[in-house]
N, C-alpha and C positions, 0 to 999 in steps of 0.2 A: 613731533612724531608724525610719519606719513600716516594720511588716511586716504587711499584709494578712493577715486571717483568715478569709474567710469560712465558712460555715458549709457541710461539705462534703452535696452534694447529689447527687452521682456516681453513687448507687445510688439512685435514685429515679426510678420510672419511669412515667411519664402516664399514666392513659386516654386513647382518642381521642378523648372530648368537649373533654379537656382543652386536647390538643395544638391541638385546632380554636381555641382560645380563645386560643391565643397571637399569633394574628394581628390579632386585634380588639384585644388588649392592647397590641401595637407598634403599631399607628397611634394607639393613643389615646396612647402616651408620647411618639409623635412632636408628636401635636396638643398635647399641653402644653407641649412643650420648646418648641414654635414661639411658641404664647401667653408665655409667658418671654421668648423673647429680643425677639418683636415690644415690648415691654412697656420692655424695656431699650434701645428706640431701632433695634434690628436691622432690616434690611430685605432684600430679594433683589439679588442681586448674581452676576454667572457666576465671578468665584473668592472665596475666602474673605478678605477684608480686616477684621483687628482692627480698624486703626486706623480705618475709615469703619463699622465696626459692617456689615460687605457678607458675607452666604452664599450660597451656593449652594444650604443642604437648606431655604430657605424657603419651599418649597413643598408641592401635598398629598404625602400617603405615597406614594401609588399613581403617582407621578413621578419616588421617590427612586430613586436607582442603586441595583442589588441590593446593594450593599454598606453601604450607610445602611439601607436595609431590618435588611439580618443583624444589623445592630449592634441594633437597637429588638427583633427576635426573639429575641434572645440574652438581652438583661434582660427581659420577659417572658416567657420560657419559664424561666428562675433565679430570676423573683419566685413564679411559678404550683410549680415546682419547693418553694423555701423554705417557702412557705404547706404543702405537703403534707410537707413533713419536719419541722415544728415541730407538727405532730398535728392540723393543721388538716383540715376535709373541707370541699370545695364540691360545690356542689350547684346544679343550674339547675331550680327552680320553673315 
């Protein structure tokens, strides 16, 4: 049976440049995930149908329910997170 590990991140805490960076980072995971399913036949749809390939979050970010939102917020603030626990630094030039 899988047992999930990730890499605990809990005590790690942003700067505000960073946090600001989280937002730009969930639309663009939105915008890929979209490029992905448009790619696999998926189209827009008002509820979620497997079987006709039909969603509802085919749309821009800035449309999605706050709760689609959270979700794309959530792993970009855990991916921005990860990068700075594994000893990485970013930097904006």
């Amino acid at each position: 049976m899988y047992t999930p590990e990730p890499i605990d991140t809990s005590k790690i805490t942003l700067p505000e440049e960073l946090l600001e960076l989280t937002e730009k980072i969930a639309e663009n995971v939105h915008e890929n995930w979209a490029v992905g399913r448009i790619s696999e036949g998926w189209s827009y749809g008002e509820k979620r149908d497997d079987a006709q390939k039909k969603t509802p979050c085919l749309v821009p970010y800035g449309e999605l329910s706050d709760g689609e939102k959270e979700y794309d917020r959530r792993t970009a603030l855990e991916t921005l997170k990860l990068i700075v626990a594994l000893g990485y630094k970013i930097s904006k030039e």
